[in-house]
Each structure stands twice: as C-alpha cells, then as structure tokens.
C-alpha positions as CSV (number, residue, x, y, z in Angstrom):
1,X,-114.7,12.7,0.0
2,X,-112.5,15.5,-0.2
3,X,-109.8,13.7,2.3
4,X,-110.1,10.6,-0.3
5,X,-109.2,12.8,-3.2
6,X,-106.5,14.3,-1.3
7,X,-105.1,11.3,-0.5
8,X,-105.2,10.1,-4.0
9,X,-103.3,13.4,-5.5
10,X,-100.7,12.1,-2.8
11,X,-100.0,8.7,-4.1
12,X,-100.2,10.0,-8.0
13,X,-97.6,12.6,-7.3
14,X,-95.6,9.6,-5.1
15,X,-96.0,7.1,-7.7
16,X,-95.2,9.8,-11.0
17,X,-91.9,10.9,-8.7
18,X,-90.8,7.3,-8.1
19,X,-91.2,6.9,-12.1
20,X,-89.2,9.7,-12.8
21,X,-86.3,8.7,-10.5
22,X,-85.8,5.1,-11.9
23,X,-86.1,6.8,-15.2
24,X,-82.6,9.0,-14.3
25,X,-81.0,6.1,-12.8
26,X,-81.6,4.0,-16.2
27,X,-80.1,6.7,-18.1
28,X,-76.9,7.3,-15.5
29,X,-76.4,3.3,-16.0
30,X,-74.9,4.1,-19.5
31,X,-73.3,7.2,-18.4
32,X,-69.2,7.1,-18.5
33,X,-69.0,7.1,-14.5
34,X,-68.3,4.6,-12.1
35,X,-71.6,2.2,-13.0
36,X,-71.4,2.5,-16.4
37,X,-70.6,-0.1,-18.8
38,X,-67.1,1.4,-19.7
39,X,-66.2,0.7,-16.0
40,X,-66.6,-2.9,-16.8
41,X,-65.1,-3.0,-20.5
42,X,-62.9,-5.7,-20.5
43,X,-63.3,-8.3,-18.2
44,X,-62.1,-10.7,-19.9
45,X,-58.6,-8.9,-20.2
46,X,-55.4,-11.5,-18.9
47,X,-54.4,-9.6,-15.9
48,X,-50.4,-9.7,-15.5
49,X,-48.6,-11.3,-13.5
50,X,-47.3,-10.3,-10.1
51,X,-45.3,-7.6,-9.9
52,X,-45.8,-6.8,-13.9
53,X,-43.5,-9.3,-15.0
54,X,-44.2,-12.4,-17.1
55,X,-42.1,-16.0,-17.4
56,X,-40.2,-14.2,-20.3
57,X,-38.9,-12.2,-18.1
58,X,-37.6,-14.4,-15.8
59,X,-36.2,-16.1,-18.5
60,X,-34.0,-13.3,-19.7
61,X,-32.8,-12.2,-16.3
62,X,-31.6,-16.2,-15.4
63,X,-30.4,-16.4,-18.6
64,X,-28.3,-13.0,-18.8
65,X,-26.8,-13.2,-15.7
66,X,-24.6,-16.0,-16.3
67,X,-24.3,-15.0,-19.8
68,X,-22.7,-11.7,-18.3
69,X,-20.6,-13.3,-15.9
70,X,-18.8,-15.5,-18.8
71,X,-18.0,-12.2,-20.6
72,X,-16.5,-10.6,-17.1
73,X,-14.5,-13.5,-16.5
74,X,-13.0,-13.1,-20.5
75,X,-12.3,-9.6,-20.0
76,X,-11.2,-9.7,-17.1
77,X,-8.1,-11.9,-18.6
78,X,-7.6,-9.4,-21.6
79,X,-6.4,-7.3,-18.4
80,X,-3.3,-10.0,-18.3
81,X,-3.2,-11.3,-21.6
82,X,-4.0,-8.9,-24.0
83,X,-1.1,-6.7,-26.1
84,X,-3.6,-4.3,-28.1
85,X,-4.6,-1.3,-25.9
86,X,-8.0,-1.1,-27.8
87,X,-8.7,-5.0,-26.6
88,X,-7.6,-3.6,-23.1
89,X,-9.6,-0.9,-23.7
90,X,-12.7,-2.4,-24.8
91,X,-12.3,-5.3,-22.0
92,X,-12.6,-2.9,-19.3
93,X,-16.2,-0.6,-20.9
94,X,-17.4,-4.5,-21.1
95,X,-16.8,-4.8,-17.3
96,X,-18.3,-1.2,-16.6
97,X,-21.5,-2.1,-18.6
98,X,-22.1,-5.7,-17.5
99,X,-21.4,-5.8,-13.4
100,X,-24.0,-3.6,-12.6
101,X,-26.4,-5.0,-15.1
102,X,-25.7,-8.7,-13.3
103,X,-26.5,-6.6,-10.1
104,X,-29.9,-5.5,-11.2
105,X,-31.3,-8.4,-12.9
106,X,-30.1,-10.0,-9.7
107,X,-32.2,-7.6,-8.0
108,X,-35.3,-8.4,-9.6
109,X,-34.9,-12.5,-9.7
110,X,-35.2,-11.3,-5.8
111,X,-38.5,-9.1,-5.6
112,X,-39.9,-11.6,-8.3
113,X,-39.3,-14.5,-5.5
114,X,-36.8,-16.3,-8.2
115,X,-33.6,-18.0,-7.3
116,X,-31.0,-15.9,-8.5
117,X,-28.3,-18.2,-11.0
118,X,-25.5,-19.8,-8.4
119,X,-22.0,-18.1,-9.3
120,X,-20.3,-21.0,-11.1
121,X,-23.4,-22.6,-12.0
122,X,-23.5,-25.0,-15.5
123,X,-23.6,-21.5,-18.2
124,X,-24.9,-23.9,-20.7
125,X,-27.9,-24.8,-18.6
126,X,-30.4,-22.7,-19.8
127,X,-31.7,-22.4,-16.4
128,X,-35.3,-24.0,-16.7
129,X,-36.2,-22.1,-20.4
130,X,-36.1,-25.2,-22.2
131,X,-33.2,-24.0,-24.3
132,X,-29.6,-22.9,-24.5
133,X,-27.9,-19.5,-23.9
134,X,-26.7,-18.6,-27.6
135,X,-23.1,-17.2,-27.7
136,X,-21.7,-19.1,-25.0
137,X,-18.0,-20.3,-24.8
138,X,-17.4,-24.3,-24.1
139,X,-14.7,-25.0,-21.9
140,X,-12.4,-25.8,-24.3
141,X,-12.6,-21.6,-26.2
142,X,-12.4,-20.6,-22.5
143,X,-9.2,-22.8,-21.7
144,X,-8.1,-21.2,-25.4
145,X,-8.1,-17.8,-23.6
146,X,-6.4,-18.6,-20.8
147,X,-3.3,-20.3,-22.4
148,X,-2.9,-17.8,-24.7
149,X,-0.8,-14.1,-24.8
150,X,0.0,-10.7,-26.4
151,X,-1.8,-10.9,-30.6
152,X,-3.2,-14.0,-30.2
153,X,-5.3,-13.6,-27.3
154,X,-6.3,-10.7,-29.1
155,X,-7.2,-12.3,-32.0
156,X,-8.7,-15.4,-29.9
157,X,-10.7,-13.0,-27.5
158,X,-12.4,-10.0,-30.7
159,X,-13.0,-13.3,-32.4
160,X,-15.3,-15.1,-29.0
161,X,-16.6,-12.1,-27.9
162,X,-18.5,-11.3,-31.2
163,X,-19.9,-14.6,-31.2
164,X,-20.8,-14.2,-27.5
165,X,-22.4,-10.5,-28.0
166,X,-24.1,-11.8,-31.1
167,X,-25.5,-14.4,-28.3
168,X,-26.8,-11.3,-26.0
169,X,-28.4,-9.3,-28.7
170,X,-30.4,-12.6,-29.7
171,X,-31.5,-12.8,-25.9
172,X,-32.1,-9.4,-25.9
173,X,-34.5,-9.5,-29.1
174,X,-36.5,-12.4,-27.6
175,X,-36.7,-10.4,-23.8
176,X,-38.1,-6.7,-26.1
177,X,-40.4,-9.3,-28.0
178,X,-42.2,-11.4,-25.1
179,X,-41.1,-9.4,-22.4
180,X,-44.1,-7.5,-20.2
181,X,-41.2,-5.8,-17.3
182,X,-40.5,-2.2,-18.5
183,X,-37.0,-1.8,-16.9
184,X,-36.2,-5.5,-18.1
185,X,-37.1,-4.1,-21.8
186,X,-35.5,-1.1,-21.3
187,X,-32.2,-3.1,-20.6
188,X,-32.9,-5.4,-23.4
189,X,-32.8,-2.2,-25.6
190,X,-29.6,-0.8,-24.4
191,X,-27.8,-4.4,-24.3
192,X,-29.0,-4.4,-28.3
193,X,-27.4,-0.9,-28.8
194,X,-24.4,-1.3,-27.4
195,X,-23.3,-4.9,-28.0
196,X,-23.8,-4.4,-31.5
197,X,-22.0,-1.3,-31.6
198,X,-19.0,-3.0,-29.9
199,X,-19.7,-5.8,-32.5
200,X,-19.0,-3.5,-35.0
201,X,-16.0,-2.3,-33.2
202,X,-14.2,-5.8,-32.7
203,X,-14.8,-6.7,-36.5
204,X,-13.0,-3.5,-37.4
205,X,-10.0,-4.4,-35.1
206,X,-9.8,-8.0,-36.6
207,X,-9.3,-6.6,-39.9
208,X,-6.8,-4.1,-39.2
C-alpha cells in the first residue's frame, strides 16, 4: 500500500512538473526572441530584388550611360571649337564628372547581369523603358556643333547643353523616386546638384 502511494506522489509530481514546463514555453512563444511572433512580423513584405536593385534602376543606369556619352562627345568638340575659355572650361569639369560616372553605372549593368548600352548605340532608344531619354540632341543639333566655330559654337553648345542637363536632372528625379540601389540614388543626387548648378552657370554665360 505504501509502495502504491509512493508511486502515485511520483506521477503527481511528474505530471504537475510537465504542467509547469509547457506553461513557460507558452509564455516564451510571445517573448521578443527567436520564436516569437516579432521574428515573424512581416511575411508578407516584397522582398527586393537580387542584388538590392529594382527595374528602375536598371533603367536609369541604360538610360544614363548613353545620355553621358552624348554630352562627352559635345565637350569634347568645345576642346576644338569653342572661343570662350569658361565654355572650355566648363566642357572639360563635364568630362571629369561624367567618364567615371559612365564607368560605374557600367559596372553595375555588369554585377546586375544587364547588357551594358553598345558604344554608338541608337541614344534615342530608350533602351527597353518604354520611353525616351529627355534632353537628347537629334543628329541634325549634333551636326550643328560640329560645323560650327569660335561665339557661335559657344552660343550653339550653353544653349544644347542646358537642354541636355535639364534632360539628366529629370532622369535623375525619376532614378531618387523609384529607385531601391543606394549608390545608384546616391549618384542620382549628385547628378541633380551639379547639373543644375552648371545649369545655372551656362544661363549666366548666355546672357553676358
């Protein structure tokens, strides 16, 4: 009789200490570790896409290098052409800012697994966005530069490249907006800063 009671203390004591631990593990489940329901909180979030970029970004990078490239190739006739040293001047920061920016965006086309913009590629294209670059030159302002010398390439070339910054700065905008690639934002920011600055710049010289 005794044995049976014994026995019987036993299994209370078991059953009372299996109570208690499902009782701590209930209350852990709510706790803010690894199994509780803030681990879990948004499930439903869009995950980003490989690499933390997003098709805007792709966008802006096809779209900017050959937007770039067109600017290069005008200053790098105000080298020739141009008679105001502040056009010569200006051509040449233009070059400095714009090569190595072609080199990066090229860079990250490439770890993205895009095809980076041909060199002499259609610049009107719009390279799969559905839509035009703004600020591009036709063929016919570009020939414009080329046949022309001393104040009225100046004229010609302040008067084009505002119109083709104005074109970058809108790209820009759009890339900051949609745009989920830090760095590529981070250029967008700076390409707004200092095209418009040099906006201001060239309207300043066409009035003088």
């Amino acid at each position: 009789m005794t044995a049976q009671l014994s026995r019987a203390r036993r299994a209370a004591v078991l059953a009372a200490t299996a109570a208690a631990a499902l009782a701590l593990a209930a209350c852990g489940s709510g706790a803010d570790g690894p199994s509780g329901h803030d681990a879990h909180s948004s499930p439903s979030a869009p995950a980003k896409s490989a690499g933390g970029h997003n098709a805007a970004d792709v966008t802006f990078a096809e779209g900017m290098i050959p937007h770039h490239r067109q600017a290069l190739e005008m200053s790098e006739l105000a080298a020739a052409r141009a008679s105001s040293a502040e056009v010569k001047t200006l051509a040449e920061e233009i070059r400095a800012a714009q090569d190595p920016e072609i080199r990066t965006l090229s860079g990250w086309l490439a770890s993205w697994g895009e095809k980076v913009p041909a060199t002499g590629a259609d610049p009107h294209a719009g390279h799969g966005s559905g839509r035009e670059m703004s600020g591009m030159m036709s063929a016919d302002d570009m020939e414009r530069l080329r046949t022309s010398s001393g104040a009225a390439f100046d004229t010609a070339f302040l008067s084009l490249m505002v119109e083709h910054h104005e074109g970058a700065v809108e790209m820009a905008r759009t890339q900051r907006t949609e745009g989920a690639h830090a760095p590529a934002r981070t250029m967008a920011e700076e390409i707004i800063t200092a095209q418009n600055a040099e906006i201001t710049r060239m309207k300043a010289l066409l009035e003088e």
